[in-house]
C-alpha positions as CSV (number, residue, x, y, z in Angstrom):
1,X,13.2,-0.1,24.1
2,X,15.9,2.0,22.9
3,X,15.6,1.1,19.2
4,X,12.2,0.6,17.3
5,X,12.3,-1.2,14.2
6,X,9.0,-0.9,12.4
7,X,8.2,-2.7,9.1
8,X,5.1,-1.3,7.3
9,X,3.2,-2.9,4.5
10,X,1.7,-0.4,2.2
11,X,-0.7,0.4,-0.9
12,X,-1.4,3.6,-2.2
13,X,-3.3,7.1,-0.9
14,X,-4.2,5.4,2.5
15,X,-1.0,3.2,3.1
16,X,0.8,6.6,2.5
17,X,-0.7,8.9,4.6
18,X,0.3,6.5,7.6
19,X,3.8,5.6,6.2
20,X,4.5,9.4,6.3
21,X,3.6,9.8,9.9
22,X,5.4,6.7,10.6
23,X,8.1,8.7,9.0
24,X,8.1,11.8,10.9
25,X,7.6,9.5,14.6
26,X,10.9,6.7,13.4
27,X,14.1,7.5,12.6
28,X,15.3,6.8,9.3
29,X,17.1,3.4,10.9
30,X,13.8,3.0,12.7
31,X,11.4,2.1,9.5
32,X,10.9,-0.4,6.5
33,X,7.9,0.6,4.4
34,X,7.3,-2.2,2.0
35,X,4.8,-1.5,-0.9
36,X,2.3,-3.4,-3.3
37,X,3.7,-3.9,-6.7
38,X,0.9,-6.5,-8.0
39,X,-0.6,-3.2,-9.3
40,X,2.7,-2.4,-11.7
41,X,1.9,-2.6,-15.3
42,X,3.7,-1.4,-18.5
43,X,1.9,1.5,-20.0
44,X,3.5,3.3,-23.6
45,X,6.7,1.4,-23.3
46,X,7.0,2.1,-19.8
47,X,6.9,0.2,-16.1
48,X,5.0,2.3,-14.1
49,X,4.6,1.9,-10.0
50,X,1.6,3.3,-9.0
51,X,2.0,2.5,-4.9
52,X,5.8,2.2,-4.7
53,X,5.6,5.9,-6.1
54,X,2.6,7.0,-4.4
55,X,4.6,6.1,-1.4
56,X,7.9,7.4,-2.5
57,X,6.4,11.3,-3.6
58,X,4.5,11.1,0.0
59,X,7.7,10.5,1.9
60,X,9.7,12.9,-0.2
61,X,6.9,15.5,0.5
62,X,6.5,16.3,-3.1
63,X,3.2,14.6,-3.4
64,X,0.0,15.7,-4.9
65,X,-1.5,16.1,-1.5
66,X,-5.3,17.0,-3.1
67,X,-5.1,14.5,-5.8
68,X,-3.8,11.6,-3.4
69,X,-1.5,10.3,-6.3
70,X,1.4,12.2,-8.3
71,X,3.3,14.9,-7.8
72,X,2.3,18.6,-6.5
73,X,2.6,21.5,-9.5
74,X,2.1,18.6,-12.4
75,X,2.0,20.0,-15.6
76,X,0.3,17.6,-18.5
77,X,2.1,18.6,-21.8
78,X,3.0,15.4,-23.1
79,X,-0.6,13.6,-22.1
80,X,-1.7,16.9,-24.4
81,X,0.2,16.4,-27.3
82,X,-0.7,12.8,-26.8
83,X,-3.9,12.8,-27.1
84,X,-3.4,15.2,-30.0
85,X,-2.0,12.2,-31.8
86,X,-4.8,9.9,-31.1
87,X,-2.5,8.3,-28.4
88,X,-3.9,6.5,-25.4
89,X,-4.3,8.6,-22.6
90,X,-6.4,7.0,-20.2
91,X,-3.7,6.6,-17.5
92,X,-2.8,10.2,-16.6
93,X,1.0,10.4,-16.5
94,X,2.0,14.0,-15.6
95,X,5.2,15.7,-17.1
96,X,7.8,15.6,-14.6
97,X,6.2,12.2,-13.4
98,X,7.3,10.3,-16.6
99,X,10.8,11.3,-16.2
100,X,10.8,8.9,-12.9
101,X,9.0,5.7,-15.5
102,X,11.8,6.5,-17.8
103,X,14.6,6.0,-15.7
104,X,13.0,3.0,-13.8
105,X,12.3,1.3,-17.2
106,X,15.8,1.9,-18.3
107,X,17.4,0.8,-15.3
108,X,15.4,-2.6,-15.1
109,X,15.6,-3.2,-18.8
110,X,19.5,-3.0,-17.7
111,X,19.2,-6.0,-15.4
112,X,18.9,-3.6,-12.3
113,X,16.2,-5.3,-9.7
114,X,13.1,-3.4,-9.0
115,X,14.9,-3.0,-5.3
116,X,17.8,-1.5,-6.6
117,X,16.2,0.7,-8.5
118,X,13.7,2.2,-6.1
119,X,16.5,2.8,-3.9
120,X,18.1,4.7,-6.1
121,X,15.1,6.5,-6.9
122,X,14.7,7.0,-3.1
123,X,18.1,8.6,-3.2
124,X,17.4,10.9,-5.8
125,X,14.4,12.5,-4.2
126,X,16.4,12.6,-0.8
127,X,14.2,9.6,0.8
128,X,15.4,8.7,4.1
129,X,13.4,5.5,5.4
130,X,13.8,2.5,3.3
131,X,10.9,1.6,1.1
132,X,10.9,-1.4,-0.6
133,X,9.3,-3.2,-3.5
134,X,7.2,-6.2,-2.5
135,X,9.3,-8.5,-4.8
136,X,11.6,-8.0,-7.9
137,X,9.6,-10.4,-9.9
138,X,6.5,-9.2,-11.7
139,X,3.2,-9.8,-10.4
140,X,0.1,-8.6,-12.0
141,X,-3.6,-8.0,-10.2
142,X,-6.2,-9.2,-12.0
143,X,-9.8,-8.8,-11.1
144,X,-12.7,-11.1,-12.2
145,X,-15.4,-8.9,-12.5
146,X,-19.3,-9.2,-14.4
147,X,-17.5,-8.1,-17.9
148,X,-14.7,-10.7,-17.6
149,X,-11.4,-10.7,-16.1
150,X,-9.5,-7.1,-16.2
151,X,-5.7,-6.4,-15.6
152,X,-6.4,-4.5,-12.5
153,X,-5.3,-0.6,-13.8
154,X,-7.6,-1.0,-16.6
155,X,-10.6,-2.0,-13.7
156,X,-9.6,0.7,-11.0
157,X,-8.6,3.6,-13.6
158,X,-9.8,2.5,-17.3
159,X,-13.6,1.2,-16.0
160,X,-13.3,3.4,-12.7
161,X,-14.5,0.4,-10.5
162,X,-17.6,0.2,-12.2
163,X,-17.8,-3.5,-12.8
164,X,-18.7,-5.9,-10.4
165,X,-16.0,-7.7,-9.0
166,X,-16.0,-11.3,-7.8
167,X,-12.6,-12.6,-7.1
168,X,-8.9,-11.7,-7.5
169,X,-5.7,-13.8,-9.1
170,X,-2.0,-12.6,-8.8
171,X,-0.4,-14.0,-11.9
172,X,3.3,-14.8,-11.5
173,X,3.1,-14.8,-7.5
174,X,4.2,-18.5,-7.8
175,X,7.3,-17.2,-9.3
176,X,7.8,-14.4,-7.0
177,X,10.3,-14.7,-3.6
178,X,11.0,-12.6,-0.7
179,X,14.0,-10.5,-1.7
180,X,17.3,-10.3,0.8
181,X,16.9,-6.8,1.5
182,X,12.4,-7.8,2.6
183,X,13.6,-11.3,4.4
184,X,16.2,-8.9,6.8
185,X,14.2,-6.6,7.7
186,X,11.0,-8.9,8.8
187,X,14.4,-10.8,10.7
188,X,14.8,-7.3,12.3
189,X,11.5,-6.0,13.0
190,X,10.0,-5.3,16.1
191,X,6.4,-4.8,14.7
192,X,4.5,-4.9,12.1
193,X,2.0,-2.4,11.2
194,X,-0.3,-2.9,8.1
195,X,-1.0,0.6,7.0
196,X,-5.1,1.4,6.0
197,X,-4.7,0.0,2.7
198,X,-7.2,-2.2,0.4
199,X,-7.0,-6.1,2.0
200,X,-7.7,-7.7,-1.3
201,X,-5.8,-5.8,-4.1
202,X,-3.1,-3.6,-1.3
203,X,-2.3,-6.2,1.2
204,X,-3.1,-9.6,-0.2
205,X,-0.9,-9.3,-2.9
206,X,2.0,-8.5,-0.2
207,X,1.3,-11.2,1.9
208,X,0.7,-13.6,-0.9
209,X,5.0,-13.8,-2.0
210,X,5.4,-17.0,-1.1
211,X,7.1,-17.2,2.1
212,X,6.3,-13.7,3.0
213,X,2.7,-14.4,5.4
214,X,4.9,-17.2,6.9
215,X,7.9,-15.2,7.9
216,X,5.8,-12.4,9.5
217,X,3.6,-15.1,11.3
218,X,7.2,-16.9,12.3
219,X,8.7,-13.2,13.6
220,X,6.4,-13.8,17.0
221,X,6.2,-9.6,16.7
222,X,3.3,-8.1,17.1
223,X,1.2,-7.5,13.7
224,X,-1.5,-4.8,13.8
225,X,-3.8,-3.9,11.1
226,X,-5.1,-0.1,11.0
227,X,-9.1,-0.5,9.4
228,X,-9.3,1.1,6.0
229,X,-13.1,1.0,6.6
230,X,-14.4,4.1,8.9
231,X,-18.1,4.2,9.8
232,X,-19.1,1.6,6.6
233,X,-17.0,3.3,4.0
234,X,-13.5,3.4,2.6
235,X,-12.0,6.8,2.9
236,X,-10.3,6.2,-0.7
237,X,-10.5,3.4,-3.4
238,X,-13.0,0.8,-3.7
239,X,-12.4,-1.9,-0.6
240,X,-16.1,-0.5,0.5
241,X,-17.7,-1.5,-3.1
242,X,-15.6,-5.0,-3.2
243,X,-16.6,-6.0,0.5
244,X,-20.2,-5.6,-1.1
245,X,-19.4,-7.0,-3.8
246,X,-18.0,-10.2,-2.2
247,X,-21.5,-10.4,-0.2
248,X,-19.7,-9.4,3.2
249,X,-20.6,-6.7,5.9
250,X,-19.0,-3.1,4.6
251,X,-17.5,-2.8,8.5
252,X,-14.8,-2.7,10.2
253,X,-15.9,-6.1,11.9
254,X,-15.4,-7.8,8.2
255,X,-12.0,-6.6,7.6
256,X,-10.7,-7.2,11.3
257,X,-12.9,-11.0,10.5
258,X,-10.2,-10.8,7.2
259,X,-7.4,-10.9,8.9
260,X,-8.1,-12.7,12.0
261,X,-5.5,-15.3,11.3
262,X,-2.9,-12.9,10.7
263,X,-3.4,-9.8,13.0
264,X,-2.7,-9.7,16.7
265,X,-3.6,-6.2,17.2
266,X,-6.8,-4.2,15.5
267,X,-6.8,-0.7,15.3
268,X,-10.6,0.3,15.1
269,X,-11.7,4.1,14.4
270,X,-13.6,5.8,17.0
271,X,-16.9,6.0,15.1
272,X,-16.9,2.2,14.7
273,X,-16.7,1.7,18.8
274,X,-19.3,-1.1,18.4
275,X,-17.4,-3.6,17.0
276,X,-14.9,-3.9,19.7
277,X,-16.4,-6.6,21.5
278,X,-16.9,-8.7,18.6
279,X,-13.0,-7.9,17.4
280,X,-11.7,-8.7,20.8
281,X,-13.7,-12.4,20.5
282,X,-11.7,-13.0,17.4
283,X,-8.7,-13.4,19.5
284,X,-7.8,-9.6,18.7
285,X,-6.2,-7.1,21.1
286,X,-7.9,-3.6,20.1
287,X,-7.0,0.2,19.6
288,X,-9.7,2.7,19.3
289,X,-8.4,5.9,18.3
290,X,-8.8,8.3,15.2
291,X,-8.2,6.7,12.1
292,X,-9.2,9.7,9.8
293,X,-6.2,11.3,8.5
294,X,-7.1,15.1,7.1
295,X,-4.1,16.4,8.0
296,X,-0.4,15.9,9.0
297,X,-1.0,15.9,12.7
298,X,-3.6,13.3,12.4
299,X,-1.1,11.1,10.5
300,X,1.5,11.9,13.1
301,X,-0.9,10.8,16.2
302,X,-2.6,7.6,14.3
303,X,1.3,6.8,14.0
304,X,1.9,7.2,17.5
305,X,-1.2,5.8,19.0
306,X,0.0,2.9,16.6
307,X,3.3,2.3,18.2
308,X,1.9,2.3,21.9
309,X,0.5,-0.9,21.2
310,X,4.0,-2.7,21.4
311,X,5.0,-0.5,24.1
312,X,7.3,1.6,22.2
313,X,6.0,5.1,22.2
């Protein structure tokens, strides 16, 4: 196949590290990354994008590569002085990060569309492959957990995951539609790969557009889901905890079980080699391979093994 057109669904830390070394194996032509935006929430006046940015910094390669979130050499002067003033300060928003809230909450309170704005972002920080908003319309995460329902920020970041969660509602996902720019390039695809991203708060929100699960399903393209579960835990973020939570198996086996109506590939990481059997009976076609991404190579390979499965590396 001369030309591969890859569309990538993508939350945060994880979904980046793969989206980057889908980036450095596809040409710009070659990839769609489209990220979760149920996790978007107005904080001090301002829309803030934690995975569309998380993804955006990553491809740009000015990333907080430690941190897994925000940019490198972040300086915290304003979150200083706010606290100073009794502000809140609970979400961390470093200095030069809020100049890219300010401009995305101008621009949309302009009557730009979340699209159009990210790709003007994109431009800015010299962002080659296309990344795109799940929808324009707002959606909002909410987790029901043992101490009520909580907007999903104030859960994952306010509480630190500490509650116990039960359940998850996407209010205004009945409201929300695929956008042009989304419905042409699942038209276009050739694959889709669902980066190592949470299934319930990353993924589900993604697939949950109305329209959007259909569409992929209707492609007839392969779809293959990377595990964001190695060996029984999450690398990053709490899909271990919430698989517990939700009285499931914290394996590899459960999240491959997840999607078994979606998926037609599984890519399971090495140390979890004893699930394959029980994946493939799922109806499943199966990659083991290194998951674990420590470093760029690793992200370029996993990227790369990835792509072998529709016969295109």
């Amino acid at each position: 196949m001369d030309r591969r057109r890859i569309v990538a669904l993508s939350g945060g830390v994880g979904g980046a590290k793969l989206a980057l070394g889908l980036s450095r194996v596809l040409a710009a032509s070659e990839l769609t990354v489209i990220a979760n935006t149920a996790d978007d929430f107005e904080h001090l006046g301002l829309y803030i994008a934690p995975d569309l940015d998380t993804v955006m910094y990553t491809l740009a390669g000015i990333n907080n590569a430690a941190q897994g979130w925000g940019l490198a050499d972040e300086s915290w002067q304003c979150m200083a002085a706010l606290e100073r003033l009794g502000g809140d300060s609970w979400f961390r928003l470093g200095d030069r990060d809020i100049a890219t809230h300010l401009l995305r909450s101008q621009l949309l309170a302009q009557g730009d569309s979340l699209t159009g704005v990210t790709a003007r972002l994109c431009r800015a920080l010299g962002v080659e492959h296309r990344l795109l908003p799940m929808c324009d319309a707002k959606v909002d995460t909410w987790v029901m957990t043992d101490q009520g329902e909580l907007p999903f920020q104030h859960y994952f970041v306010r509480e630190q995951c500490r509650p116990v969660a039960s359940g998850f509602r996407f209010a205004g996902i009945e409201q929300a539609r695929i956008s042009t720019a989304v419905q042409q390039a699942i038209d276009d695809m050739d694959a889709l790969v669902v980066c190592p991203s949470n299934p319930f708060v990353s993924v589900a929100p993604i697939l949950a557009v109305p329209g959007m699960r259909q569409a992929l399903l209707a492609s007839g393209k392969p779809r293959i889901v990377v595990s964001p579960i190695i060996g029984g835990q999450a690398v990053k973020g709490p899909a271990a905890k919430m698989l517990a939570e939700l009285s499931l198996p914290v394996n590899a086996l459960a999240v491959a079980s997840h999607y078994r109506d979606f998926a037609s590939h599984f890519v399971l990481d090495s140390a979890d080699t004893c699930y394959q059997s029980a994946i493939e009976a799922l109806g499943l076609q199966v990659l083991v391979c290194n998951t674990l991404m420590q470093t760029l190579d690793d992200r370029i390979t996993l990227a790369s093994r990835v792509l072998s499965q529709v016969g295109q590396d």
